[in-house]
N, C-alpha and C positions, 0 to 999 in steps of 0.2 A: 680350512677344509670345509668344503661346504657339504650340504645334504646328500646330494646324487652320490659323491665320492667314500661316503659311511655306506650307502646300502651296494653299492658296487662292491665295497672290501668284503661288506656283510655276504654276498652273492657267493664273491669267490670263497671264504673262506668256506662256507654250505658246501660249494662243490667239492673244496678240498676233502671236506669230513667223511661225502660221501662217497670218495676214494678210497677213502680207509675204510668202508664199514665193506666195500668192497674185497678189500685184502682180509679185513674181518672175517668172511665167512669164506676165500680160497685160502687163506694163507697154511702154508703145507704142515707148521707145525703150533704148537702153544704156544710158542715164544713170540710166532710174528704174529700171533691173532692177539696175543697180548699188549704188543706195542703198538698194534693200526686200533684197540678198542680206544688207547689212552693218547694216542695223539686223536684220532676221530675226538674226544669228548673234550680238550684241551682247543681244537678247532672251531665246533661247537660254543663251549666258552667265551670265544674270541669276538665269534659272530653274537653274538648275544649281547657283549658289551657293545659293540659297535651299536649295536639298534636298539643300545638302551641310550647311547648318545643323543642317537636321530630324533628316537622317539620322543627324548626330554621324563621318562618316567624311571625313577629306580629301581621299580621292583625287576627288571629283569638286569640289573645289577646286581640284584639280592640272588634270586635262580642262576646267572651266572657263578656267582662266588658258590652255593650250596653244591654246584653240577663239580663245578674244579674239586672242591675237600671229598667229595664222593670219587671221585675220579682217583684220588692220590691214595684215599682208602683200597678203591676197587685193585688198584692196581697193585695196592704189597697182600692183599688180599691171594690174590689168582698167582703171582710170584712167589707167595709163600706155597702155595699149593703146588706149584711146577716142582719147586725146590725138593717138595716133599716126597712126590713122588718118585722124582729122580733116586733119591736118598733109597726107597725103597726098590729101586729097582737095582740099584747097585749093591745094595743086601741080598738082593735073590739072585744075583748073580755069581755073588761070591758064595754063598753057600753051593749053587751047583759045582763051583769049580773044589772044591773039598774034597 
């Protein structure tokens, strides 16, 4: 794989991310803003190793790996909180139906 063919994958994956940060701020509920933030940053990642190949430098191997473990944090993070709320809503529900 030569040079041009890393920053081509590196291009498109960019685009793809910013398709998701796209559905990131339409997407109709938490759930799908929550799975277009964590593919966007998993995308992002991807791109980031590629042009840390290209580049021949590791530290955006290093910001790569730190964005992924933030990524897997954020994401049982804002799940737990979906989760949470749900839980309370279906308590105030049942207390009205009483």
């Amino acid at each position: 794989m030569n040079q041009t063919d890393l920053i081509i994958f590196a291009v498109f994956f960019g685009a793809l991310a910013v398709t998701c940060l796209i559905r990131l701020v339409a997407g109709p509920t938490g759930a799908d803003r929550m799975v277009a933030a964590d593919t966007a940053d998993v995308l992002l990642c991807c791109a980031m190793l590629l042009f840390s190949i290209y580049s021949g430098r590791g530290i955006y191997l290093d910001i790569a790996i730190i964005g992924a473990m933030l990524g897997v944090v954020n994401t049982m993070l804002v799940g737990r909180f979906l989760a949470k709320g749900r839980r309370e809503e279906h308590a105030a529900s049942a207390d009205d139906h009483q």
